[in-house]
C-alpha positions in Angstrom: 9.7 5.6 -12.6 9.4 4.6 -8.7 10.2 1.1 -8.1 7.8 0.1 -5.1 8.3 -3.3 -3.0 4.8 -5.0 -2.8 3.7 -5.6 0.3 8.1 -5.0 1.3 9.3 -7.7 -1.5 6.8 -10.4 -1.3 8.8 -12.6 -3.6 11.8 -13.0 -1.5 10.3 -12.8 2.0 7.1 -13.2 3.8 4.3 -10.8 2.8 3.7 -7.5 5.0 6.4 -8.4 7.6 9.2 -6.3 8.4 11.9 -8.9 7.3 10.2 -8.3 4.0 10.3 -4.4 4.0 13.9 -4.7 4.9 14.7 -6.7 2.1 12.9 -4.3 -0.3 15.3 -1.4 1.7 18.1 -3.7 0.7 17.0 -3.8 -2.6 16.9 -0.2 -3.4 13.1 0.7 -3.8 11.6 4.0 -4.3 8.4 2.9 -2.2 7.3 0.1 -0.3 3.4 -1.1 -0.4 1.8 -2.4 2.7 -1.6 -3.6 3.6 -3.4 -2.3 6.8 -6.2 -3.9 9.1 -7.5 -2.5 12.4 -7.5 -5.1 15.4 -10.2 -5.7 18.5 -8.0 -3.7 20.6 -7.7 -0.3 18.3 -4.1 -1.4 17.0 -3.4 -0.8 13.0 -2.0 -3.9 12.2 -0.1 -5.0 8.8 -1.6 -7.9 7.1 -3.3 -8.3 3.4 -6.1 -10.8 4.2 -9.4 -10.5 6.5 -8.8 -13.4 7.9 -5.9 -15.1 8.9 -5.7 -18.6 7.0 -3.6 -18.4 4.8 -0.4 -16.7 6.1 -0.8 -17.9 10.0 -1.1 -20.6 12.3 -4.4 -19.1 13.4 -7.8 -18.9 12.2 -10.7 -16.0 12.0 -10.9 -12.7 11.2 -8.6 -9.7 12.6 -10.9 -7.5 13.3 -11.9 -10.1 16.2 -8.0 -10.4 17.6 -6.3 -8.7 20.0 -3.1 -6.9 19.2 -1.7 -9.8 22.1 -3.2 -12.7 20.0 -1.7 -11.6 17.1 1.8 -11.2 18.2 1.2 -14.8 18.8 0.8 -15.9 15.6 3.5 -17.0 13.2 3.8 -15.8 9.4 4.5 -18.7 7.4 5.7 -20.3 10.4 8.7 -17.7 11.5 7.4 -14.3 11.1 5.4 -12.0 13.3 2.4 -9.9 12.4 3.9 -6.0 12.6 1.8 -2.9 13.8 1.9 0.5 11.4 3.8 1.9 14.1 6.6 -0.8 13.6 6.8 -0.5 9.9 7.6 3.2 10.4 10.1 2.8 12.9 11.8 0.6 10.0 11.3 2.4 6.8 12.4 5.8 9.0 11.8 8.3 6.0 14.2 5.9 3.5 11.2 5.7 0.9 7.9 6.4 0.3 5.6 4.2 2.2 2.1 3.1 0.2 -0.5 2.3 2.9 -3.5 0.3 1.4 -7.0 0.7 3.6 -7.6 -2.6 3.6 -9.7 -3.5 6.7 -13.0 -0.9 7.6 -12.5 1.8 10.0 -8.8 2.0 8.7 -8.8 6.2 7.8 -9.1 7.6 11.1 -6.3 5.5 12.5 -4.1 5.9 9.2 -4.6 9.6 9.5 -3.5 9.6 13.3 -0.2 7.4 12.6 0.5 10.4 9.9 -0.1 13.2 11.5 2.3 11.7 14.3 5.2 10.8 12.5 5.2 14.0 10.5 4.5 16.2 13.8 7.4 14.4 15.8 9.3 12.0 13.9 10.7 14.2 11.0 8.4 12.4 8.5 6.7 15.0 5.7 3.9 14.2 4.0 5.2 13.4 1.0 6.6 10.3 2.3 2.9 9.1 2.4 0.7 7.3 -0.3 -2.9 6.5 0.9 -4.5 3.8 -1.5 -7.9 1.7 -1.3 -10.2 0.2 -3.4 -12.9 1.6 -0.6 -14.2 4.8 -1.6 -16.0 5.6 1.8 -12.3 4.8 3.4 -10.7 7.4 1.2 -13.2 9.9 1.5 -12.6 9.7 5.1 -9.3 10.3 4.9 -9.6 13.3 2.5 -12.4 15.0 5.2 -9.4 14.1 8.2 -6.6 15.6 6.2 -6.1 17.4 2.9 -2.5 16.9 3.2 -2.2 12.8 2.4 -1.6 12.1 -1.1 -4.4 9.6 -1.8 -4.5 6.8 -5.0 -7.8 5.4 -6.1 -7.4 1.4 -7.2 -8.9 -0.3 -9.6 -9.0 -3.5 -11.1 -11.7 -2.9 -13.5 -13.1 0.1 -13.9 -10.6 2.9 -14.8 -13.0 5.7 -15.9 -15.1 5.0 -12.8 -11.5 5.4 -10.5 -11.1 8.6 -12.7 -14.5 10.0 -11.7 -14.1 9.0 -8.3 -10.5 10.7 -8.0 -11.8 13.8 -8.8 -13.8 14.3 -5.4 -11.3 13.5 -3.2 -8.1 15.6 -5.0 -6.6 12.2 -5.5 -2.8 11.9 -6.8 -2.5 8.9 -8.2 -4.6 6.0 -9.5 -3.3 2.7 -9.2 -4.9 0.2 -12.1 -4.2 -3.5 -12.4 -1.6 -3.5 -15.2 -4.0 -5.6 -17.6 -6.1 -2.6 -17.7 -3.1 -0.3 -19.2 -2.6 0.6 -22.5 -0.9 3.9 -23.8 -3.7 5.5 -24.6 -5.4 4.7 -21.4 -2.1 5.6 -19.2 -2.2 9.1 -22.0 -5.9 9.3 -21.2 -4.9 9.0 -16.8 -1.8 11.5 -17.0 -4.6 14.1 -19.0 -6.5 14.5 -16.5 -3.8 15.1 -14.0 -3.1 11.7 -11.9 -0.2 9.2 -12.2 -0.5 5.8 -12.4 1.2 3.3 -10.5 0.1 -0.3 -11.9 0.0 -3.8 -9.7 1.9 -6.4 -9.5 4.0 -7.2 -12.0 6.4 -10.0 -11.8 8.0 -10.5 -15.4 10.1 -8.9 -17.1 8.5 -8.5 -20.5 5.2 -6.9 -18.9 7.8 -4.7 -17.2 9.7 -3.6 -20.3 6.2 -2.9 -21.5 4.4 -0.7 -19.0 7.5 1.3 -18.9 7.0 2.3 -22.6 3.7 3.4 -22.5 5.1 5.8 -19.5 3.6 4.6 -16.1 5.0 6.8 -13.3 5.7 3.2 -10.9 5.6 -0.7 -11.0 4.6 -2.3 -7.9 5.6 -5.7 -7.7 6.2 -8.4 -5.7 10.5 -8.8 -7.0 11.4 -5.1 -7.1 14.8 -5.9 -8.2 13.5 -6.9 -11.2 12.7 -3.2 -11.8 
């Protein structure tokens, strides 16, 4: 079963920065999950949110900043917003790296990063998981490249992931763990996907989606896996 860092290990570290994706290195993980917005000036930027509230000591949405203006933002009051490019750099082929389309306009960019790193950094496609719970994103990616593994999330509606995944070759569907059962998980691996489940932070829910036979646990303490 892969053990895949959620957004690197948001439990120990800042979310989506790279001192969190070390710490999920240190820790061992089989993946790492990330979250992926486009900025004003073209830049794939790592960050969960639309806007930037919560985590930073700025305001608005991304889509409206600069790669420059971003930099100059603090995470939770010490950490900087990474690029795609610098999360790469890091990770350098140690584990499989989940990229969520979060913002719009995300696939053509995603695909570009890809075919680059596998072209020139040693990188194969395998390394790569695609994921999004926008369909028009995914199908973008599948007409760009037939070669990224792509995983369909849900949080409600597994059959309608299921029928989706079928037009775009997906690998993988990726429900919220609530949904999961071992006849549904049965009822994903029959018609020929895995299922990676989100997030899951204790250790009884863990115990249990590993004996109805999920393929991997994203969560937000992947040591506890």
């Amino acid at each position: 079963m892969l053990k895949i860092g959620h957004r690197g290990a948001k439990g120990h570290v800042a979310e989506n920065t790279l001192e969190s994706i070390q710490k999920a290195l240190d820790l061992g993980v089989d993946g790492i999950e990330i979250d992926v917005h486009l900025c004003q000036t073209g830049e794939l930027v790592v960050f969960h949110d639309h806007t930037l509230e919560r985590l930073t000591d700025g305001f608005g949405e991304i889509v409206m900043k600069t790669l420059a203006e971003l930099k100059d933002l603090k995470v939770n009051e010490q950490f900087q917003i990474p690029t795609l490019l610098e999360v790469l750099d890091l990770i350098d082929k140690k584990c499989l790296l989940n990229i969520e389309l979060k913002g719009d306009y995300t696939a053509f960019e995603v695909c570009k990063s890809i075919q680059l790193y596998t072209e020139t950094k040693g990188w194969s496609f395998d390394h790569f998981l695609v994921s999004s719970f926008n369909h028009e994103q995914l199908t973008a990616v599948f007409n760009s490249n037939k070669n990224i593994s792509l995983a369909v999330l849900t949080d409600n509606h597994l059959d309608e992931a299921l029928n989706f995944a079928k037009t775009i070759a997906a690998k993988a569907i990726h429900p919220q763990y609530h949904l999961l059962t071992k006849a549904s998980v049965k009822n994903i691996h029959n018609h020929g996907y895995n299922v990676n489940t989100w997030t899951v932070n204790n250790y009884d829910d863990i115990a249990q989606l590993k004996a109805i036979g999920v393929d991997g646990i994203i969560s937000d303490f992947p040591d506890y896996l």
